[in-house]
N, C-alpha and C positions, 0 to 999 in steps of 0.2 A: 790401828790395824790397817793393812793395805786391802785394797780390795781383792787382790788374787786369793789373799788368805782367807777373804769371805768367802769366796765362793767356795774355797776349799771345804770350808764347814759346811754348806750345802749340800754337797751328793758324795759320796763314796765312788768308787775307781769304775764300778759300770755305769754310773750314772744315776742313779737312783737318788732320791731326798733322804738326809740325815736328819734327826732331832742332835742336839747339846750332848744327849746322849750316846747316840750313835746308832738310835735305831731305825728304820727308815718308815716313813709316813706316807700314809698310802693317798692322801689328798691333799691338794693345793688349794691355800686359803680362798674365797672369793676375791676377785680382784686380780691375781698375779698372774703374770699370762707366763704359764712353765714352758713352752716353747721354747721362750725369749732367754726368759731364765739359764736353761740349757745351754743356748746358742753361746750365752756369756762367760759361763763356767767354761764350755770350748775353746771359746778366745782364752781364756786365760792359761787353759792346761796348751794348748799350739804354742801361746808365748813362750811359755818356758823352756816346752822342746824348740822352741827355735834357738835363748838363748842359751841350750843345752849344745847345741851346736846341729840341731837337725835341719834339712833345707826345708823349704814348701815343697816341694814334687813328695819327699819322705813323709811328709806329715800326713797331705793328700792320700797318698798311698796306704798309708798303716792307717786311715780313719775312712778309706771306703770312700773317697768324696773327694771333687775336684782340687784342681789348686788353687784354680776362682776365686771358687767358695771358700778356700780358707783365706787369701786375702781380703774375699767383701767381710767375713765376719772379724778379722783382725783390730778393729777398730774399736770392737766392745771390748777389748781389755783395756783400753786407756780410758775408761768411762771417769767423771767426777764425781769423787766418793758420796757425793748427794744424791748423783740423778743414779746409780747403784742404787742406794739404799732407796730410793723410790721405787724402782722397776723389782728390787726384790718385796719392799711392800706393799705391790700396786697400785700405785700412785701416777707413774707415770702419765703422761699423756697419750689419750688412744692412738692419736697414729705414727705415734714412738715404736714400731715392734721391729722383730726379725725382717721380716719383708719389706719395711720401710729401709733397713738398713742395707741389703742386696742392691737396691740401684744408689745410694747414696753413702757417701763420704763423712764423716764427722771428722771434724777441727780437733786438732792436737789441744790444744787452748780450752780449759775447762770454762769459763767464760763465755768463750763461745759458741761451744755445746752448749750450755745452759739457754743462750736465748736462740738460736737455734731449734733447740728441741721445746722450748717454751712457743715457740709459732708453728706448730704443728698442732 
């Protein structure tokens, strides 16, 4: 399964958390920082409208929020299907989050996100 399609199974079109079911959970397990969560299901619903044919000024616009900020968070859709299923299990590393990710870059190269985000 790719990971866009994970997160798809996570929230429904407002954003909200799904169960398998499809019914939405009103709590996030200990551990998972839903924030981050969010942030990433974003990168991935922006990627598509980008290669839906949207620009970034368009995306920005119709989500309320700079163009910045949809380029700093762009980068969490190319996550490694690992360090995903960490960050959705809470696993990740604590200074792995959204805000870590606003002033910094991640490597295309799953590899090298991995040790990357392992010396954090």
């Amino acid at each position: 399964m790719r990971p866009s399609h994970l997160c798809d199974k996570l929230f429904d079109e407002t954003g909200d958390w799904l169960t398998p079911s499809h019914s939405k959970i009103r709590a996030v397990p200990t551990g998972q920082d839903e924030t981050f969560i969010r942030n990433i299901a974003k990168a991935h619903h922006w990627l598509r409208q980008l290669t839906s044919g949207n620009a970034f000024d368009g995306i920005a616009v119709g989500e309320g929020t700079s163009k910045r900020r949809v380029h700093q968070m762009m980068d969490l859709a190319f996550l490694a299907p690992d360090i995903l299923r960490d960050v959705l299990d809470g696993k990740q590393p604590t200074g792995f989050t959204s805000d870590w990710c606003k002033g910094h870059s991640l490597p295309s190269d799953w590899n090298m996100q991995r040790r990357l985000i392992a010396s954090l």
